[in-house]
N, C-alpha and C positions, 0 to 999 in steps of 0.2 A: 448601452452595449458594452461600454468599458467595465462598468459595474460589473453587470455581469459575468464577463469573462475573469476576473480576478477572482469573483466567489469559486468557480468551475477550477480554477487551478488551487485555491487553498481547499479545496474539497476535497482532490486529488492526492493533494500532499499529505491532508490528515487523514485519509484514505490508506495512504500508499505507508504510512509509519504504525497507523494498527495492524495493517498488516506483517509489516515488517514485525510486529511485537508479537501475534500471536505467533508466525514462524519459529522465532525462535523457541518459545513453552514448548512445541509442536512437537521438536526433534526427536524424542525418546518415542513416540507411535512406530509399533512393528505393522509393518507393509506387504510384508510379503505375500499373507492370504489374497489382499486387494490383487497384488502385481500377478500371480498364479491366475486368478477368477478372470483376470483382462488379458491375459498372455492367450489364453482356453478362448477365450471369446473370438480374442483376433484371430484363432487361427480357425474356428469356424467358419467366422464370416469370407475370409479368403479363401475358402474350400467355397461356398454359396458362390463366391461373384464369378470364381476360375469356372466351375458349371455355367451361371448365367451367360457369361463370355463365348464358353465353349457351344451352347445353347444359339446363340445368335449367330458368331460367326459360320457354326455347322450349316444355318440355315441359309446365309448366303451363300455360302460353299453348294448348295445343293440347289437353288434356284440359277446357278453360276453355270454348272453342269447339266440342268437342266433345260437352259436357254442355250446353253452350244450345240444341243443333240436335234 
């Protein structure tokens, strides 16, 4: 078990330092089409869930009204 868990954390380390090395080659990537395409996404999907919200709540709101009459 001891074994083991030393392989699991020098995995990690040389894990965590390729990465650290591709990051840095990395930096010159222009981003901005990515950030535009996911900005456009988010704002869809929170236009969907503010409806399905809206969608649900209406319908307790109407079974709500509908059990007081």
């Amino acid at each position: 078990m001891k074994n083991l868990k030393s392989k699991l954390y020098a995995g990690g380390a040389i894990s965590g330092m390729l990465f650290a090395a591709t990051g840095a080659s990395a930096a010159a990537v222009d981003t901005t089409a990515i950030v535009s395409v996911i900005t456009d996404a988010g704002t869809a999907a929170a236009a969907i869930g503010v409806a399905v919200l809206a969608m649900h709540y209406g319908i307790k709101l109407y079974k709500w009204i509908k059990g007081a009459g």
